[in-house]
N, C-alpha and C positions, 0 to 999 in steps of 0.2 A: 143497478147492473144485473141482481140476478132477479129481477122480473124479466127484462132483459132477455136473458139466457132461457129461461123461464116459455118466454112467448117465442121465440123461434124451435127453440123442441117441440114447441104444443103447435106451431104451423108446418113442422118437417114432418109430423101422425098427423098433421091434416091431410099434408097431400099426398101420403102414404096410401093412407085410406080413399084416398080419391084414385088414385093407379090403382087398389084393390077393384075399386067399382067400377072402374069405367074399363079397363083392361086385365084384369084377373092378376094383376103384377103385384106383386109384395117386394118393395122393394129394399125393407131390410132383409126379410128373409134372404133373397137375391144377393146381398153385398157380405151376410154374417153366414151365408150355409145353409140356410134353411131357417122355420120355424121353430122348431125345436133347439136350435143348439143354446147355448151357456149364454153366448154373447147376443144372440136373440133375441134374448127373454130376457138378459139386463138392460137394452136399448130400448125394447118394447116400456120395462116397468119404469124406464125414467123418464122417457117422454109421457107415460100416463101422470107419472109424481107431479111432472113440469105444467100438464094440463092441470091438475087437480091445484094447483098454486095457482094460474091463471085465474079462476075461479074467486079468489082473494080482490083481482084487481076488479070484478063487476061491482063490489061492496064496500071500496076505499071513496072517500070524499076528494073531490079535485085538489082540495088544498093538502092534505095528509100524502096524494100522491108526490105533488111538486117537490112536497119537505123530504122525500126519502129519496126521491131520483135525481136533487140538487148535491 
């Protein structure tokens, strides 16, 4: 479950970062105040954490994953 949780945070800063690019939108910043505020920059640093887990799933064995998502 929290790979899970894990992979839709690290796909919510994917398409973050796509509204950045293609539209100049940030759309945390938009929904928390800006860049800068408290709540910002805790959303910003856990969807990085979430990505940086993700990273774990490229180097798990198919069977290793099945055992833990069962």
């Amino acid at each position: 479950m929290f790979d899970k949780i894990c992979l839709v945070l690290a796909i919510i800063g994917c398409l973050n970062w796509g509204l950045v690019g293609l539209f100049s939108f940030d759309l945390v910043a938009w929904a928390f105040g800006g860049t800068g505020t408290l709540i910002s920059r805790i959303v910003y640093t856990v969807i990085a954490l979430a990505g940086v887990w993700c990273i774990s799933l490229l180097f798990r064995s198919e069977q290793a994953h099945h055992q833990v998502s069962d």
